[in-house]
Structures are given as C-alpha cells and as structure tokens.
N, C-alpha and C positions, 0 to 999 in steps of 0.2 A: 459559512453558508453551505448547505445541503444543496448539492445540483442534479444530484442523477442517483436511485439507487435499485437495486434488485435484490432478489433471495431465492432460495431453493430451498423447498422440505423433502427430503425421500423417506415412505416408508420404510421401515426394517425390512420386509421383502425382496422391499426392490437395490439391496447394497450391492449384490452380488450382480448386477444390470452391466452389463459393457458398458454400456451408453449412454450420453441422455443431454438434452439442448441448455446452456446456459447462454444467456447473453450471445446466443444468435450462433456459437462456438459449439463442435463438437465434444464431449468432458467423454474420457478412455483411460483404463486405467495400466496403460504401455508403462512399462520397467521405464524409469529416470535415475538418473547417475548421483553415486555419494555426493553428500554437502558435508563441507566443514563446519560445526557447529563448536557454540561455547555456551557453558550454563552461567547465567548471569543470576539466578536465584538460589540458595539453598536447598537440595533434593527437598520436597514438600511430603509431608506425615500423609497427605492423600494419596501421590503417587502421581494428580495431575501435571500434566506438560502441557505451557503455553510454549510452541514453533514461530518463531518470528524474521523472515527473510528481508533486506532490504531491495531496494527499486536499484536498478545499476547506473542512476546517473540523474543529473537534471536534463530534459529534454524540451526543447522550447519551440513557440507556434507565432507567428507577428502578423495583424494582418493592417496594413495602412492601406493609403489613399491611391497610392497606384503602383503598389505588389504589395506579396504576401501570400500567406499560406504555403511555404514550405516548410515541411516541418527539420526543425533543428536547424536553421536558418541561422539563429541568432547564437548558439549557442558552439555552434561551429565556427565563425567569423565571417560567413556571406557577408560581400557588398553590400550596403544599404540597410542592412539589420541594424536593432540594436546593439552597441557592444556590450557583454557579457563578462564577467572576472572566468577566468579558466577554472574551470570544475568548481562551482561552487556551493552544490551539493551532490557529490561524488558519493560512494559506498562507504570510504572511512567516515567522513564527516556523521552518514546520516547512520552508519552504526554507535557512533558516539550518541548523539542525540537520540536513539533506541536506548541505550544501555540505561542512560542517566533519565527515563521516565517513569520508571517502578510502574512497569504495564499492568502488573499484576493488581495493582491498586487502579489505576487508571480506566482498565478492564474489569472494575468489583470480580476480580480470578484472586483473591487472597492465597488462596489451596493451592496456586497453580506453582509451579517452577518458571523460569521462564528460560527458554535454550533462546539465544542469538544467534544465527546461521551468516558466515561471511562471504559469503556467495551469496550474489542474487540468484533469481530463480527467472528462466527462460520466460518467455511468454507461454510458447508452446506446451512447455511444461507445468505452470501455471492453469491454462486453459483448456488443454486435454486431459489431464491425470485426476480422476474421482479418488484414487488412491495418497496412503499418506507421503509427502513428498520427503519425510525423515524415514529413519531407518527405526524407530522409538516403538516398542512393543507397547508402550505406556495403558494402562484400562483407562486412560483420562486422560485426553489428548486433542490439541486444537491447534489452530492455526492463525497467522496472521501477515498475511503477505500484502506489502507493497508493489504493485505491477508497474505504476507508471506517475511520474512527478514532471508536473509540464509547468514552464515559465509562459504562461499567457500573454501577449500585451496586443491592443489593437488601437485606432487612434479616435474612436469613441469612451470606449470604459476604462481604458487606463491598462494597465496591470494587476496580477494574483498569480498566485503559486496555485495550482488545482494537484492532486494526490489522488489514483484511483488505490483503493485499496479491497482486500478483500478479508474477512474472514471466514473459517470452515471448523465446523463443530465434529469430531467424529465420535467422543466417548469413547466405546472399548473396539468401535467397529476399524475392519479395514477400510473403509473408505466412509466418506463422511455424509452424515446423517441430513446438516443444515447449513448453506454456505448465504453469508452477506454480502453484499457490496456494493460501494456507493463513491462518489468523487465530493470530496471536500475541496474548497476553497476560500482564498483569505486574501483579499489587496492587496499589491503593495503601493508603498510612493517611492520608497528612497532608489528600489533594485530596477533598472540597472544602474549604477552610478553616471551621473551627467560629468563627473571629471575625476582623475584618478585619485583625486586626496579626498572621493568618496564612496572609495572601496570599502571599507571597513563599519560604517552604517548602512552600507546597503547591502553584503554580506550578511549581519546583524540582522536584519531585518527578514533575509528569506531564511533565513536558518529558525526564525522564530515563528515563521508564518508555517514553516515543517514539522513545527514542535505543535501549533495552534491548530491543524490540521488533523496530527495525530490525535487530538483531546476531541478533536468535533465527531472522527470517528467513533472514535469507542461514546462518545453522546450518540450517536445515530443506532448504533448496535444496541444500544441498551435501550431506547426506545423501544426499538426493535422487536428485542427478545421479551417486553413486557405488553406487546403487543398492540404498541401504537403507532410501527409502520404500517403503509399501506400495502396490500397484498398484491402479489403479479398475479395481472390477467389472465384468463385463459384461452 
C-alpha cells in the first residue's frame, strides 16, 4: 500500500539553481564523499546507469496503550518494547535482496547497468545534494535510494515494514531533472517473533515484505512516470 508520495520536475534552466525546497528540506549541491560501489549488471550498449544505495539499518516506532513513540525503542532493546531479532535488516542483508531483484527489469530500465553502492547514504546527503551522489560521468544516469525502513507496530493496526525511498532522474545533467518519492508499506503478522523458535518466520517474513516494498515502488514510479500520479501542489 501507497502511503505518502512526492515529486520534483526542474526545468533545464533551472539545474544550475543552488537551491530549491523538497519535501519541506533544503536540496544544495555541497561536495559529498566517495561511495564504494559494485556493478551488479553488465556495462549496457546504452551507456545508462541505474545508482542504487541501501537504507543503513531497520529503524523501529511502537505506539501502545500507555507509551510509545520513541523512535528505535524496540529495535534497540528499551524496556517495554517489542522484542526485535538483532539487525534484521541490516545493509548486508538488504544489499543481498537489492542485488538478487534485477531492478533493471523491475524498473522497465532494461538499457540501464545497475551499480550497487555499499554504503548507505546520510540523510543529509540524501536531502541536500541536487547533484549526482556517484562520481559516474554516465550520459544516462539515475538514482535510487533507500533513506529509511521503519518496523511499525501500534496496538490498533498491528504491524508493517514502511520503506521511504526515493528516486532521481538526471539523464546527461549534473544534477537531476526529476525526483520521486513515496513510502511503501506491507503488514506483517509473524515479525516480531512471540518466542525464539520463531525467529526464522518472522525474519522470513520482513525480509519479504522488504522485497514487496521494493516491487510496490517501482509500481508507484511507473505509474508515475505515465502520468497517473497526482501532481504536488503549489
């Protein structure tokens, strides 16, 4: 389920802009530090490059009947949370689960290469930089970042994994022309496990609702891009 989304269109004009408001966020195109990347696709006869960074952690939010609302509460081991399995979706994990979804396919980017980057990417950096966050000269070049992956649970709705993610179009520009982004989410029942002998179905299960998350996105984006999202206000 689609919970929240945004977009940005710049004209060509305006790339060269210092500035400019997204999602309430200053966007500034300040120098950011090398990322360790790996090409997980075949150099493509186009020359396009899909950039793909993961989220640096599962971060979790509980709100019950009398507390709640600290964020990473549960995921930390606070008192009174739920208990959580230790990292269990951490960067390696959710770079596994990147590698093994042929984004290129998942994203209709066939032409595209796709680099995996093994560092996550700041918020900061994320949220201020218009410019491209790889070093890739690429004439065909885009982006797709994970910023934040939250274990939801309150003691009306249950539980879901929620995913913000984003993506940024830049083409041949230094910074980018058109950026998406929206929060997916997907229930769970099994995660957190009610006893230790059900770790491994309820692992199972947010790891798939990470993977069900990713698919919803790139459906939201492609909606999107065929211009059946709704437009931001002005």
């Amino acid at each position: 389920m689609i919970v929240g989304r945004w977009s940005v269109r710049l004209p060509a004009a305006l790339f060269l802009a210092a500035s400019f408001a997204v999602g309430g966020m200053a966007q500034s195109g300040e120098p950011h530090e090398p990322i360790t990347a790996t090409v997980d696709a075949p150099q493509s006869a186009s020359g396009c490059e899909l950039h793909v960074w993961p989220s640096s952690g599962l971060r979790s939010v509980y709100h019950g009947w009398f507390h709640g609302g600290i964020v990473d509460g549960a995921v930390n081991g606070r008192d009174g949370y739920p208990e959580v399995p230790a990292d269990p979706l951490d960067t390696v994990q959710q770079l596994a689960m990147i590698r093994a979804a042929a984004l290129q396919d998942v994203f209709g980017r066939g032409d595209y290469a796709v680099v995996v980057h093994d560092t996550p990417q700041s918020t900061v950096a994320i949220r201020q930089n218009t410019a491209r966050l790889a070093s890739s000269t690429s004439a065909c070049y885009a982006e797709l970042i994970l910023e934040d992956v939250f274990f939801q649970q309150d003691v009306v709705n249950g539980g879901s994994l929620k995913t913000l993610m984003r993506f940024r179009d830049f083409g041949a520009a230094d910074r980018f022309a058109r950026q998406f982004g929206t929060w997916t989410k997907t229930p769970l029942i099994a995660f957190p496990p009610k006893e230790p002998a059900m770790n491994a179905e309820a692992l199972a299960e947010i790891r798939t609702a990470f993977r069900s998350n990713l698919f919803a996105f790139a459906g939201a984006l492609k909606i999107h891009e065929a211009g059946g999202g709704k437009k931001k206000k002005k």
